[in-house]
N, C-alpha and C positions, 0 to 999 in steps of 0.2 A: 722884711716880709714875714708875717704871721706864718705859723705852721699848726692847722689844728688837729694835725692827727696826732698830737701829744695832751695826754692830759697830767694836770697837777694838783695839789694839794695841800694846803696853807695852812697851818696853824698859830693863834694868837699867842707869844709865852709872854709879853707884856707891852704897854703901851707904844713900846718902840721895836720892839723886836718879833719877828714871826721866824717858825721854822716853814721851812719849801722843799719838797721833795716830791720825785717823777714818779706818777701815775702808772704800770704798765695795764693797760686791759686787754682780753682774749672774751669773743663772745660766741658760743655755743648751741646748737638746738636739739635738745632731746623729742623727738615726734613719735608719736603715738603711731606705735607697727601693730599690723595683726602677724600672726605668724601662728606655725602650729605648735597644739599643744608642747609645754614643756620647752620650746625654743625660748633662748633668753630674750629678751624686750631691753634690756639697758642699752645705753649709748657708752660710749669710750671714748675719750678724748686726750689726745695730748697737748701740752704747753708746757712754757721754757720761761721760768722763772729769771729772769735776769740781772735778780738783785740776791744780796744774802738769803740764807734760811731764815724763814719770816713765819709768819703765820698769813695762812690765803683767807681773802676776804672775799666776800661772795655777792653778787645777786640774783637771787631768784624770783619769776615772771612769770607766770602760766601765760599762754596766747588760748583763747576761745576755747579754754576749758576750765575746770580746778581742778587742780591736784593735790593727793595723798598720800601715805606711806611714803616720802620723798626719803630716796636713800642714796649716801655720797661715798666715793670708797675713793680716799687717795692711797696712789704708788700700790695697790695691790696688799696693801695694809691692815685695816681697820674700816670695818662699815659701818658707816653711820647712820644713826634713822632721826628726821626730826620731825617729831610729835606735832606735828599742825595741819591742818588742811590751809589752803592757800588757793585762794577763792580767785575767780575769774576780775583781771581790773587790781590785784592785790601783788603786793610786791614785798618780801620778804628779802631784808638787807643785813647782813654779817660784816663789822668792820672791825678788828684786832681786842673787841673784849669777850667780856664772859656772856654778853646777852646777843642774841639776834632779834632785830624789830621787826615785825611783821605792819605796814602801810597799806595805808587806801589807796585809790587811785590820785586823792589828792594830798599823798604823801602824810594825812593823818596817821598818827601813832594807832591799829588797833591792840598790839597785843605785845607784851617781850614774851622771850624763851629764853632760858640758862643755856649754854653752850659751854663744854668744855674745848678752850682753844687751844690746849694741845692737840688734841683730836685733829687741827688744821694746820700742822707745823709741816711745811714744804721746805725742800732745800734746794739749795742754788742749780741751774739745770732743769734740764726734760724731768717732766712730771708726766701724772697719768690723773684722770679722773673717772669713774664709773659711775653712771647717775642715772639713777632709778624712782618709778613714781607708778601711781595710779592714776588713769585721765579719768576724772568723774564729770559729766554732764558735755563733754566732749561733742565738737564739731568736727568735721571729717579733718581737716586742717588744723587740729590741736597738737601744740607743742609746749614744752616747757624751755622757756630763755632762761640760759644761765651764763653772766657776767662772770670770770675768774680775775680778780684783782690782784696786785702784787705792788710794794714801793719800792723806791731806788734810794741812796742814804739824802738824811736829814741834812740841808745847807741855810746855816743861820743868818738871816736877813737881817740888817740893823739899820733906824735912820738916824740919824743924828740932824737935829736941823740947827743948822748954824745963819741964822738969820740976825 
């Protein structure tokens, strides 16, 4: 029996061989509050890394708005701010290097950013994240989705074909 509430993730290291390692995802909604002046507006969110200290990989999705000023604060640490707007239909995606891609709705390439990933080093256990933004051109139902990614160790695939 299939189980699809796991996801994974394959890489080629040569014609015979792939590394395979477990996917963990947690998916979050930052929504646009009114609130009075000077009350905070960020979301808090916990999750539990289940593999080594890693570095977090991310994605971010505006719903029926754009957002700006997007700022990320892990474990009560370090806040981050990253320099883009991230347009309505746009998907801004981080996976363990120095760039984050910013995507069309059809997964076209529009833009990279440099990232420093230490900035994103989690370790094993309960985490926190703080995630903050601007809703520009917002529908009353504007939210920002954010995907928190994490991997499980690398398990080396070989085939040998003996035919």
């Amino acid at each position: 029996m299939r189980d699809n509430s796991k996801k994974f993730s394959i890489e080629r290291i040569d014609s015979n061989s792939w590394n395979w390692k477990e996917v963990y995802s947690k998916i979050f909604n930052h929504t646009k509050k009114v609130k009075q002046p000077g009350e905070p507006v960020e979301s808090e969110f916990s999750f539990e890394n289940l593999a080594k200290e890693q570095i977090l990989n991310f994605v971010l999705s505006p719903k029926n708005c754009n957002v700006t000023n997007v700022h990320l604060e892990l474990n009560n640490y370090k806040k981050i701010k990253l320099p883009m707007t991230i347009k309505k239909g746009q998907i801004l995606k981080y996976k363990w290097t120095d760039e984050a891609v910013l995507y069309n709705a059809n997964w076209g390439v529009v833009k990279k950013f440099k990232i420093n990933s230490s900035d994103f080093k989690i370790s094993s256990g309960k985490n926190n994240i703080i995630v903050d933004c601007s809703f520009d051109s917002a529908e009353s139902n504007a939210k920002l989705k954010v995907e928190l990614r994490t991997s499980g160790e690398k398990t080396r695939i070989v085939y040998h074909n003996k035919l």
